[in-house]
C-alpha angles and dihedrals in degrees: 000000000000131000103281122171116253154148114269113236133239098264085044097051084041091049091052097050093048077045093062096215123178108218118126144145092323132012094259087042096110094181098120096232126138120256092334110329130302086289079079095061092075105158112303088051138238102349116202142153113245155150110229090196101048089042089238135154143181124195121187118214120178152296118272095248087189082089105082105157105097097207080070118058112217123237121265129216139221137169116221123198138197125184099202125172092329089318132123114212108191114189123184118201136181115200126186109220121214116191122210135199092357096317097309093122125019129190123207120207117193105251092178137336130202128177123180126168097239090217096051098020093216126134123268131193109280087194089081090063116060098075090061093043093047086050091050094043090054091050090043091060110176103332115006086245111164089200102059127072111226128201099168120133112256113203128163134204095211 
């Protein structure tokens, strides 16, 4: 199975609250709550982009709104995992995001990457990653919707 863009169920969202993971509104944010925070249930659920299979999951959590200039675009902010032999590899990644031709094409560009293993807490080579995020980031488009079919083109400068 491939990246495809869903709501979590019931025993994920569970497993990622015993979890503890810190992972809210924006990548500082420390505040243990699920895909920021309950105000993103709405009413469909947890939305994420993930690979069942490969135990694999992309959260999306929010734009930097410090940047207020428009001719920049702030960096957005995801959070990657990765269960892994018994491992939890937790990468937080901040993207920048540049639209083309009204939104038919986008180009993300790496803004910072972080990867740490959530048991040992020791870094871990972001490097490995990248295939897989540039594969869910593909699948995620422009919003991560479930509900709407993309075909935007998807490019990255990293």
């Amino acid at each position: 199975m491939a990246f495809v863009n869903d709501y979590l169920t019931e025993d994920e969202i569970e497993k990622f609250r015993k979890l503890n993971i810190s992972y809210g509104k924006m990548i500082c944010n420390e505040d243990n709550e699920v895909v920021g925070t309950e105000s993103a249930y709405y009413k469909e659920g947890i939305r994420c982009t993930l690979d069942r299979d490969k135990k694999m999951y992309l959260f999306y959590c929010n734009d930097d709104q410090a940047f207020g200039r428009e001719e920049f675009w702030s960096p957005e902010f995801f959070v990657f995992i990765q269960e892994k032999q018994n491992e939890l590899i937790v990468t937080r990644v901040g993207l920048k995001r540049k639209h083309f031709n009204n939104y038919s094409r986008q180009v993300w560009s790496l803004y910072s990457i972080n990867s740490k293993c959530y048991k040992t807490n020791i870094e871990y080579d972001s490097k490995n990653i990248l295939a897989y995020l540039k594969e869910a980031l593909t699948t995620y488009g422009f919003d991560g919707d479930p509900r709407e079919i993309d075909d935007e083109r998807t490019e990255f400068d990293f």
